[in-house]
N, C-alpha and C positions, 0 to 999 in steps of 0.2 A: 446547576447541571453538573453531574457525574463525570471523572475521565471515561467511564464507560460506555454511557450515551455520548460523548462526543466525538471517541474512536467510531460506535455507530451510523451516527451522524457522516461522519468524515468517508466511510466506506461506501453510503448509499449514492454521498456528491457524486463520489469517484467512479461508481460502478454506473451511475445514471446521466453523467458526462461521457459515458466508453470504456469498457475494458480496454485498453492496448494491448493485449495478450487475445482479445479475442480477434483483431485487427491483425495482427502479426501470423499468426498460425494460418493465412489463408493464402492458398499459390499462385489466381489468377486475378484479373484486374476485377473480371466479372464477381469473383467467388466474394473479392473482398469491396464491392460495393453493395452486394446482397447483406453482408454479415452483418452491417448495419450504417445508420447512417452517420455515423462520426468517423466511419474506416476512411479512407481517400488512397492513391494508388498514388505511386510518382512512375512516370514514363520514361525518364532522362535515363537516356543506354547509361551512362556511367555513372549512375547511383549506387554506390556501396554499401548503403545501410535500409531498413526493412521496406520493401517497394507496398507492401499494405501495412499503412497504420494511422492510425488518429490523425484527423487532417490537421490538428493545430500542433502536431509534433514532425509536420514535414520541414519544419522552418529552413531545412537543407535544401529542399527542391525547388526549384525556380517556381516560379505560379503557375508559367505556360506548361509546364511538366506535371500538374498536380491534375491527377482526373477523379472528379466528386461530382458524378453528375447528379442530377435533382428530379426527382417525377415532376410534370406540371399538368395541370387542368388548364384549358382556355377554350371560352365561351364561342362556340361556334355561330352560334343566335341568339341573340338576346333582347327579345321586345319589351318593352318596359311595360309593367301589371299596367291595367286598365281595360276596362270593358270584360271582352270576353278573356281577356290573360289574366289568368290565376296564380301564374307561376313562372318563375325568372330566373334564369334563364332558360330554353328550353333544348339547346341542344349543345353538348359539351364534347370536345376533344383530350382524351387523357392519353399524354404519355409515359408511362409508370416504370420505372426499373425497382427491378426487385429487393423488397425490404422496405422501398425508400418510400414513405407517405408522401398524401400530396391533399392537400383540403380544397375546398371551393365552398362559396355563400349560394346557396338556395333561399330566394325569396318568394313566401305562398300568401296569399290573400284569404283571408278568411270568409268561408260562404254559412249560408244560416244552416244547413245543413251540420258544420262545424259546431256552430251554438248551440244546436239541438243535441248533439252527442257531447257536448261541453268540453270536446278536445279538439286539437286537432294534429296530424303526424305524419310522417314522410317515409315509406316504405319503398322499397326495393326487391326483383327478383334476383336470387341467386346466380351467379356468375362463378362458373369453375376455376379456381385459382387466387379468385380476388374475394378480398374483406373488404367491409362497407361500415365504418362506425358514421351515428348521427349524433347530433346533439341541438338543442336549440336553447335559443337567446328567447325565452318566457318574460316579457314586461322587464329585462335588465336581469335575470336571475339566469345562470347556467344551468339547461338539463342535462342530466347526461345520456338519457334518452329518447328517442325521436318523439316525444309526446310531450305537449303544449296546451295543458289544462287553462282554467280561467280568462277565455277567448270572449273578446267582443267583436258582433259583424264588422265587416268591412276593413280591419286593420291588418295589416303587414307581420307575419309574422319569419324571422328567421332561421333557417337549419344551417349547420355547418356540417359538408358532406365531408371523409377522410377515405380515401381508397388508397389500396395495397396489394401491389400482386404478393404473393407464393409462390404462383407455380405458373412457369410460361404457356401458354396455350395456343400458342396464334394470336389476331387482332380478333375482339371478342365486342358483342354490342349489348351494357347492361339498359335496361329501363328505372326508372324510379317513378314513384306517381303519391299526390296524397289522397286519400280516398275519400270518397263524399260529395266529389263533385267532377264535371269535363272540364278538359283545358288545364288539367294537371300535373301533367305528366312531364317526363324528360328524358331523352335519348340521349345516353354517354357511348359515344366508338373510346375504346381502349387497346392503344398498340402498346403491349408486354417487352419490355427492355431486360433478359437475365444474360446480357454481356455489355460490356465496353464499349465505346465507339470504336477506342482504336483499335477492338478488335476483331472489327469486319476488315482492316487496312494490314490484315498477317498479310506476310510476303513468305512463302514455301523456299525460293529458289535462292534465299539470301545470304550469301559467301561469310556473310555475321556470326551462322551459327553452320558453322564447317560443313554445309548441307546435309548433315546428321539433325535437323528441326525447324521450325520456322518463328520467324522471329515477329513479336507481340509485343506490344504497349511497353513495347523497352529494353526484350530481354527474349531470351530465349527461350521455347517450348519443346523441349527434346522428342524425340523419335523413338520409341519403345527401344531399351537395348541400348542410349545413350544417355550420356548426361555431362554438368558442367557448364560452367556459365555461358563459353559457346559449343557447346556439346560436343566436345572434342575427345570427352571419357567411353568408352567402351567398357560397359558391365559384363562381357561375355563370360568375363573368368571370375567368377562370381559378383559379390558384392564391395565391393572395393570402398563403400561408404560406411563397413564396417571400424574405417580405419579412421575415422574422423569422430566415433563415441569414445565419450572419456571411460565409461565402465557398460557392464553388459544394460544397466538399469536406464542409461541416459536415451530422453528423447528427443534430445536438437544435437544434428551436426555440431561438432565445434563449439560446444556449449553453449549457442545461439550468437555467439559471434563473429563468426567468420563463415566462409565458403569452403566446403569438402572440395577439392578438387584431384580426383583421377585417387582417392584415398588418402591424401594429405590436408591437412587445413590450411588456408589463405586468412588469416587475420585480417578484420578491420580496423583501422587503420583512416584518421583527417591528413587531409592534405599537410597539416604543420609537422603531424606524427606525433603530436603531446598527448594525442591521447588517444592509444594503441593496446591493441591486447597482442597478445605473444603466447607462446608455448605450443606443446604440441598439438594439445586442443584447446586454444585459444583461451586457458582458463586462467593468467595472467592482466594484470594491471599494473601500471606503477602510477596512476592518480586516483586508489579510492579506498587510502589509508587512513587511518584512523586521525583527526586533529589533536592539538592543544595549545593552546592561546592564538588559538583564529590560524595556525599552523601546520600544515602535514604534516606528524612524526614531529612535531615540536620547533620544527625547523631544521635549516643545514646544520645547525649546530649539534644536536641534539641525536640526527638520525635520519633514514633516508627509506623510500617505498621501495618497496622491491616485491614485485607477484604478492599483491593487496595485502603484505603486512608491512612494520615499521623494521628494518632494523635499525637498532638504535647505537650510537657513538659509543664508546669507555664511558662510565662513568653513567650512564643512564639507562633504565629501565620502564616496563607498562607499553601498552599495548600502543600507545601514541607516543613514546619515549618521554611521558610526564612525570616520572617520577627517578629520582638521584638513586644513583646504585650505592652513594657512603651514609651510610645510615649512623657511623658513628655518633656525630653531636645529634641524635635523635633518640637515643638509647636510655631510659628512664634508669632508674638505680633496682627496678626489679628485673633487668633485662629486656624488655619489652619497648617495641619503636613507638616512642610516642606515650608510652604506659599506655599503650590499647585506646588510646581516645583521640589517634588524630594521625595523619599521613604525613611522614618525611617529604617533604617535597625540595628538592635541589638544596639535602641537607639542612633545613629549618621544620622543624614541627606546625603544622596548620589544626590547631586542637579544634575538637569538639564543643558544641556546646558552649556550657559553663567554664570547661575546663581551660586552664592557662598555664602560663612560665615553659620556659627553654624546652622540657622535654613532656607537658600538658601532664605533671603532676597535680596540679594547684586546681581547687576546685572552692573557692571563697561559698558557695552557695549549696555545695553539695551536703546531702544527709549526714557525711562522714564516712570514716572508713571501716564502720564496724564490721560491717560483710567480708572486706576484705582481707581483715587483719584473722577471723573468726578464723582459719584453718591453721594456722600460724599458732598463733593462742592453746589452740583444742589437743596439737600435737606436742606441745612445748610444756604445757601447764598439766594437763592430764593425760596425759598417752592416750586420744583416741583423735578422734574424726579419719578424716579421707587420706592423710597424709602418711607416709610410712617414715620412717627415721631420716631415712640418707634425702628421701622429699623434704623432710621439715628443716633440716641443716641445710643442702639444697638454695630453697625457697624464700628461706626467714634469715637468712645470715647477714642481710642490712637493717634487720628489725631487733631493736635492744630491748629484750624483755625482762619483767623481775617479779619474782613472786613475793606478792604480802599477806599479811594475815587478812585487811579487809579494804575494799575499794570504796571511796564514798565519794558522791561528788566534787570535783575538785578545779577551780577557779582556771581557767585554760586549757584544761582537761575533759577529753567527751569520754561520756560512761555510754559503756555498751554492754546487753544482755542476750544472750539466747538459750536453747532450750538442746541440750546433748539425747539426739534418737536414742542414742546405744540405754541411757539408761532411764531416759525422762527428768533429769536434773537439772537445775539450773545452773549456768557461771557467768561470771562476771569481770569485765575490764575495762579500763578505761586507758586512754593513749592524749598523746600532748606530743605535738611536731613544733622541737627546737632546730631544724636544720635535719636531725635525724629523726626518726619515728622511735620513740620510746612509751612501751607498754605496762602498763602492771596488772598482774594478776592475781583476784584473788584465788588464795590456796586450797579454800574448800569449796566443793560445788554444794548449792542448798537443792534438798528434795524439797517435796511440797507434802505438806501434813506434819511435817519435823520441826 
């Protein structure tokens, strides 16, 4: 399995467990038990952090303050099949809040009528507002819908009902029935839930919310024309929650951390205060800096959070304060930290690979340096390649070169060839590393056909 499929994978858990964002974006208790059923509401007047959200992210709200209420079905009658009952239960009480499913077991008796159509199945008339999924349990196999092929007389066959309001309508009475035979049917009454409990218990007159709103499931519900946590803002002189967007583009107050109030922002803020946002629009942290070595910003030593970046002590650098600001004993003999194959870290080389020794010169397995030396060579021995004069002195002024009449294999020594674009010629060198790098070069390049 791919990182790709498992990022996919990982997005479906997440989005099939609840968006939080879809939970958070809703303003009443009602709006956010419809949005779905992993939202839950917390009621506790002095809750500071999002009153709708993932019920398993309230871990802040008491229990008694967490409101997730649940649709339920319960059997108002229920005579057990036999004789003339075909069908079990026959009369059911739902009480549905909206979004929120609710199942029940319907059990049907199979009549020869059944047999003779070689099915059997469990319909329903339409009901304004409300969904009806079926399914049945076939001999131990899941349908997924209401049709139960391969029936024999006389045996029990079961549906599993799922109803779901939309859309509130009053208390509403569906039927269901299976067809084929009397004694089938089922009467469901459905009272429709699209609010809260606790918010049939608004109190209008309550000194909580300055009598500028009435206060709900925890919190206040302002009055056209006011706002603020107890609605103690007056909008009249325009919009005063202009003052709480960080840019004209932003769509959460206070960049979804705090509370606008009267045009300023109120930061959230734990009762310890360890872990606080600040600024004007609350777009500050000082606990969500970067690590290193299991460390915020490397530690005190190193560097400290300040509005979500590190800064980092004398002496150190990187975005977690993980890497040493002296590079010197890092410094290869070509200039280069590390010669390009490894990170200074608190003044010690961490090489690459293959690569080794104090500044990840050494490279015991590597192809050799032909590549590297080849511009060096090109500019030194024949006046051409990519290098211009003041580059080649420059560049190559720790590299000992010599020109010879001819290069031939040589006992400690790697021979190296490549092909010169400018003219399609060959040349030729070969190098031996006694502590310094020392090259020779042959002095003529060979064409081909010559």
């Amino acid at each position: 399995m791919n990182l790709n499929t498992l990022i996919v994978l990982a997005v479906v858990v997440w989005c099939a467990s609840g968006d939080p964002r879809t939970c958070r974006q809703q303003k009443t208790c009602g709006q956010c038990q419809a949005a779905s059923p992993e939202c839950a509401w917390c009621s506790d007047e002095n809750y500071e952090w999002n009153r709708c959200d993932r019920r398993d992210y309230h871990f802040r709200c008491q229990r008694q303050n967490v409101v997730n209420h649940t649709s339920s079905i319960s059997q108002d009658r229920a005579r057990p099949i036999g004789g003339r009952v075909l069908i079990s239960p026959q009369y059911l009480q739902a009480v549905l809040y909206k979004g929120r499913p609710a199942p029940i077991k319907v059990r049907v008796k199979v009549t020869s009528s059944d047999v003779r159509r070689r099915r059997i199945s469990l319909r329903q008339r339409a009901v304004e507002g409300v969904t009806v999924t079926v399914s049945s349990d076939c001999h131990g196999f899941q349908a997924s819908n209401n049709n139960c092929p391969r029936i024999r007389l006389g045996e029990i066959v079961e549906f599993t009902l799922t109803l779901t309001v939309e859309r509130c309508q009053g208390r509403q009475r569906m039927r269901l029935g299976s067809p084929g035979a009397r004694g089938r049917a089922i009467r469901v009454d459905i009272t429709p839930k699209c609010s809260c409990d606790c918010e049939s218990q608004t109190s209008s007159d309550d000194t909580r919310c300055s009598e500028n709103g009435r206060f709900s499931c925890g919190e206040c519900q302002c009055y056209r024309g006011w706002y603020g946590e107890r609605c103690e803002c007056s909008s009249q002189e325009g919009d005063p929650r202009a003052g709480c967007m960080a840019s004209q583009n932003a769509t959460r107050e206070c960049s979804g951390r705090g509370d606008c109030l009267c045009g300023q922002c109120r930061c959230h803020t734990d009762s310890s205060e360890r872990f606080r946002y600040y600024g004007r629009f609350c777009e500050c942290n000082d606990f969500a800096c970067p690590f290193h070595d299991g460390q915020m910003c490397g530690g005190a030593s190193r560097g400290r959070c300040l509005c979500n970046r590190c800064i980092c002590n004398d002496g150190w650098r990187g975005e977690g304060c993980e890497l040493s600001a002296d590079t010197a004993s890092c410094r290869a003999r070509n200039g280069q930290i590390c010669n390009n194959h490894g990170l200074c870290l608190g003044g010690v080389c961490r090489c690459d690979g293959n690569f080794r020794g104090p500044t990840c010169e050494e490279c015991p397995t590597c192809m050799g340096r032909c590549e590297e030396l080849k511009n060096c060579v090109m500019c030194f021995g024949y006046q051409s390649g990519p290098l211009s004069r003041q580059q080649c002195n420059a560049q190559c002024s720790d590299i000992t070169m010599n020109i010879v009449d001819v290069v031939n294999p040589d006992a400690g020594a790697n021979l190296c060839s490549f092909v010169d674009d400018s003219d399609g010629s060959f040349f030729f060198f070969n190098y031996r590393r006694t502590g310094a790098v020392v090259v020779n070069i042959q002095r003529n390049k060979v064409f081909a056909g010559r």
